[in-house]
C-alpha positions in Angstrom: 16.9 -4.6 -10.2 19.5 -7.8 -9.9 19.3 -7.0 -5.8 15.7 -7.8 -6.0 16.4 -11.4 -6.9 15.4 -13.8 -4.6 14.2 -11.4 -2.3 11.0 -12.2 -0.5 8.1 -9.8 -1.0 5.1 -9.9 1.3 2.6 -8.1 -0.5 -0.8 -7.1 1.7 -4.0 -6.2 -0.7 -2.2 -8.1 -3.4 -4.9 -9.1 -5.6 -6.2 -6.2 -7.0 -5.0 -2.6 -7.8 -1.4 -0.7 -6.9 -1.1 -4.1 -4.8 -1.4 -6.3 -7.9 0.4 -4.1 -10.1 3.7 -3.8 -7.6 3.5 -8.1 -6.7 3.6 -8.4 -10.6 6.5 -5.9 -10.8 8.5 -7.6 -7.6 8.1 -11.2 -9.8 9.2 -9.5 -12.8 12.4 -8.3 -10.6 13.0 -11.9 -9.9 11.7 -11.4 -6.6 9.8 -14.4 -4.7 6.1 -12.9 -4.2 3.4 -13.7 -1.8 0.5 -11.6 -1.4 -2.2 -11.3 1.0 -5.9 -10.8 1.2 -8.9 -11.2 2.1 -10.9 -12.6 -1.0 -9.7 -16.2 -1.3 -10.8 -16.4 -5.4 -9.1 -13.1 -6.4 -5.7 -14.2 -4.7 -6.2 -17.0 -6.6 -6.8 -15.7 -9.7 -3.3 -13.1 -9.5 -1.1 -16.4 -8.8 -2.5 -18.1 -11.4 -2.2 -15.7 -13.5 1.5 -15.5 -12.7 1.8 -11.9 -11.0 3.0 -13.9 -7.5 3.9 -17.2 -6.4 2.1 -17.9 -3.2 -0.9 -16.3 -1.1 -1.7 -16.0 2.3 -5.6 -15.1 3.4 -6.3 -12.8 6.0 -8.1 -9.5 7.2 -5.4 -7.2 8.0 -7.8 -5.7 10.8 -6.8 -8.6 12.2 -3.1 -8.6 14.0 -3.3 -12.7 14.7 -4.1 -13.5 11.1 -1.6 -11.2 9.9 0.8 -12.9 11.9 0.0 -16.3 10.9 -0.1 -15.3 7.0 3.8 -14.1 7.6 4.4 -17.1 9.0 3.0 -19.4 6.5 4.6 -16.8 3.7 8.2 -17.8 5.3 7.6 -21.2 5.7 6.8 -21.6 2.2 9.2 -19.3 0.6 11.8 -18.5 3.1 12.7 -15.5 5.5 10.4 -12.2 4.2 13.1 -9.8 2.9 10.5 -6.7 2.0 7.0 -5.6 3.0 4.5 -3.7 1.0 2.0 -2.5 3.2 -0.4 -1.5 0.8 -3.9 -3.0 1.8 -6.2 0.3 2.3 -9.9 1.5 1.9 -11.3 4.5 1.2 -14.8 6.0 2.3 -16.5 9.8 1.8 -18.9 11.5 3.9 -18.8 15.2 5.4 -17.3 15.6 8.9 -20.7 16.2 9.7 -21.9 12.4 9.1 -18.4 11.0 10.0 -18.9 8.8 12.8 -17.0 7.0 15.1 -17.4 3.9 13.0 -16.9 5.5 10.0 -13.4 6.7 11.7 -12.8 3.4 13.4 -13.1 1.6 9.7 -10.5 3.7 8.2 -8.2 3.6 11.3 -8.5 0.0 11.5 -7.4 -0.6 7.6 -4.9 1.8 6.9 -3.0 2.5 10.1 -3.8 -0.5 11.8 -3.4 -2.7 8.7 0.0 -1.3 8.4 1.1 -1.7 11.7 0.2 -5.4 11.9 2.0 -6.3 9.1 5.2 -4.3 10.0 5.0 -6.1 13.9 4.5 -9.2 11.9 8.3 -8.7 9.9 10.0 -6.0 11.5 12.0 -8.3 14.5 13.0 -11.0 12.3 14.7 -8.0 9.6 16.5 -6.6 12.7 18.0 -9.6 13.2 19.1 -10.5 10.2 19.9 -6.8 9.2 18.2 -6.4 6.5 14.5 -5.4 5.2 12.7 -3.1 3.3 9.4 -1.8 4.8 7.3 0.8 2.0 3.4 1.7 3.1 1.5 2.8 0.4 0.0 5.8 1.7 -1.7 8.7 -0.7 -1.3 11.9 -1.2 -4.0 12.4 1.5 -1.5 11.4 3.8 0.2 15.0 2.8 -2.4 17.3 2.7 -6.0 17.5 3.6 -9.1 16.6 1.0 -12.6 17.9 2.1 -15.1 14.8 2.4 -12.3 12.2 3.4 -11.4 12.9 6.7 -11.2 10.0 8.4 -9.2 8.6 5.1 -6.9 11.6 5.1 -6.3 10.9 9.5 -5.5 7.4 8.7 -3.2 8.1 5.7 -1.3 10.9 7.6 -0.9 8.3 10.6 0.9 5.7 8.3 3.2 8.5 6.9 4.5 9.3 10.6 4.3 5.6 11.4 6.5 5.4 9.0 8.8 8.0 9.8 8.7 6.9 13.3 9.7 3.3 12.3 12.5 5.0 10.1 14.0 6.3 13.3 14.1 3.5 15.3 15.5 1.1 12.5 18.3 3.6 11.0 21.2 1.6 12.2 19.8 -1.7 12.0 19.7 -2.4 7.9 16.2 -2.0 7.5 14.8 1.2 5.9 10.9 1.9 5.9 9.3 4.8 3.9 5.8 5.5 2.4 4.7 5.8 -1.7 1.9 8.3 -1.5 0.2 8.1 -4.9 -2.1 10.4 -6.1 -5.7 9.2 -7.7 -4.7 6.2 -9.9 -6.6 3.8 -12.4 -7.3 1.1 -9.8 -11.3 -0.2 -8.9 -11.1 1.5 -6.2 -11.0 4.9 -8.0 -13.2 3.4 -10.3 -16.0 2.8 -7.7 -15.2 6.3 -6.5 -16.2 7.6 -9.8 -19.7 5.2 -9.7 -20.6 6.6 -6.6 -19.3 10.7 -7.4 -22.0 9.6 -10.8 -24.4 8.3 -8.6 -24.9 11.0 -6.2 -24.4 14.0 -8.0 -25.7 12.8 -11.9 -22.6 14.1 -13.1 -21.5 12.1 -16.1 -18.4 10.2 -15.9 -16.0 12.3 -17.7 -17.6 15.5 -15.7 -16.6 13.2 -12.3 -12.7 11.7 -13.7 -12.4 15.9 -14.6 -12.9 16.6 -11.3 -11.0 14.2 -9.6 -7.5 15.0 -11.4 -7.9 18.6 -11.5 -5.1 18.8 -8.3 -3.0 16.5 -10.4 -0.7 19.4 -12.5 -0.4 16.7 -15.0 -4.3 16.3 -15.5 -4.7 12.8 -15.6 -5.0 9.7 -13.1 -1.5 7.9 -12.3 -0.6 4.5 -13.5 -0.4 1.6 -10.9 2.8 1.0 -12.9 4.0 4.1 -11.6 3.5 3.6 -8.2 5.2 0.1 -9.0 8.9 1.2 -9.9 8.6 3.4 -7.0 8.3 0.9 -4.6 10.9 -1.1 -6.7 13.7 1.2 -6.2 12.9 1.8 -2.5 13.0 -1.9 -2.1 16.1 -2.1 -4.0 19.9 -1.8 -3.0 20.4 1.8 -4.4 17.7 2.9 -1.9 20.2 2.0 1.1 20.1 5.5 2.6 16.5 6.2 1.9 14.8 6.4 5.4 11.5 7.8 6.6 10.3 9.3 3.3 7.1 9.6 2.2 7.8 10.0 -2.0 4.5 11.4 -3.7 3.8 9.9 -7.3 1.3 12.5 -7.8 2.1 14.5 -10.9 3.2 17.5 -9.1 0.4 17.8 -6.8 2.4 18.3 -3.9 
């Protein structure tokens, strides 16, 4: 990963989860790393800890603080070389009781979340030609879960975002593509499982069964996992890798 050295990383839902675990595998690389977020404490906390070097905070709802984060990110460490869009959220409800807020919320943080932080990056790669943009989608942004609808509709946006993006940027240096994980050991899945215990009085093992039984390989991926993907899209053997959306899923699709 010698190409990675140097390179700056922008890193969006840094401070927790696949984010953390791909910022502290981008330092590792020798990459420069900023991450951003919303929670102040917790972005804190991961460059403290030594999995980045800088943060910038901001809701990534919001394309003005986006902006301004990227900005501060290149002042600080120079010209942003790669983008992880991975900030995301996740809710359940039946179709039924999905509303247009409901919908909104999921648009807003995976698609929109994306977007932002691809228009705050994308011009200044063109014109240096060169850039790696990977989203962290899911593997419900390749086939359809029941009770996540509005998750699944934002996920499958991102992946033809990104294959849109791909398109436009093929001659240009810059390559953008999607890791689409299946159900990983992150908090997120972890308050997943709390509420799948809590509504159903299931006990945990019954709801983790349930959960991985798509995965072939029975078991939740690694955030590690997920990590060297997105290393060796970011990297220089990755050069012709355009507008894919690779699934670390276990087989699941």
């Amino acid at each position: 990963m010698d190409s990675l050295r140097d390179r700056h990383a922008l890193v969006t839902g840094g401070s927790r989860g696949i984010g953390r675990s791909v910022a502290a595998a981008l330092v590792a690389a020798g990459a420069k790393v900023t991450i951003v977020g919303r929670d102040q404490c917790a972005l804190g906390d991961t460059v403290a800890a030594g999995d980045a070097h800088g943060f910038a905070a901001a809701d990534v709802t919001d394309a003005g603080a986006v902006r301004r984060a990227a900005d501060i990110a290149a002042k600080d460490r120079g010209p942003i070389d790669l983008l992880i869009a991975n900030a995301g959220a996740a809710e359940s409800a039946p179709f039924a009781k999905s509303d247009d807020q409901l919908f909104r919320r999921m648009l807003d943080v995976n698609l929109m979340g994306a977007v932002h932080a691809a228009q705050a990056v994308l011009g200044k790669m063109v014109e240096r030609g060169f850039g790696r943009i990977v989203a962290i989608a899911s593997t419900a942004g390749l086939r359809g879960y029941p009770y996540v609808s509005a998750y699944c509709a934002g996920k499958h946006a991102v992946v033809g975002l990104v294959r849109s993006l791909a398109l436009e940027t093929a001659a240009t240096g810059v390559t953008v593509n999607a890791v689409c994980p299946g159900f990983t050991d992150t908090d997120l899945v972890g308050e997943s499982l709390d509420r799948i215990v809590a509504k159903t009085g299931r006990s945990r093992e019954e709801a983790l069964a349930e959960l991985v039984r798509h995965n072939p390989q029975k078991r939740l991926v690694a955030p590690a996992e997920v990590a060297d993907a997105v290393l060796w899209l970011c990297g220089d053997g990755a050069r012709s890798v355009t507008g894919q959306a690779i699934a670390v899923a276990g087989g699941e699709v």
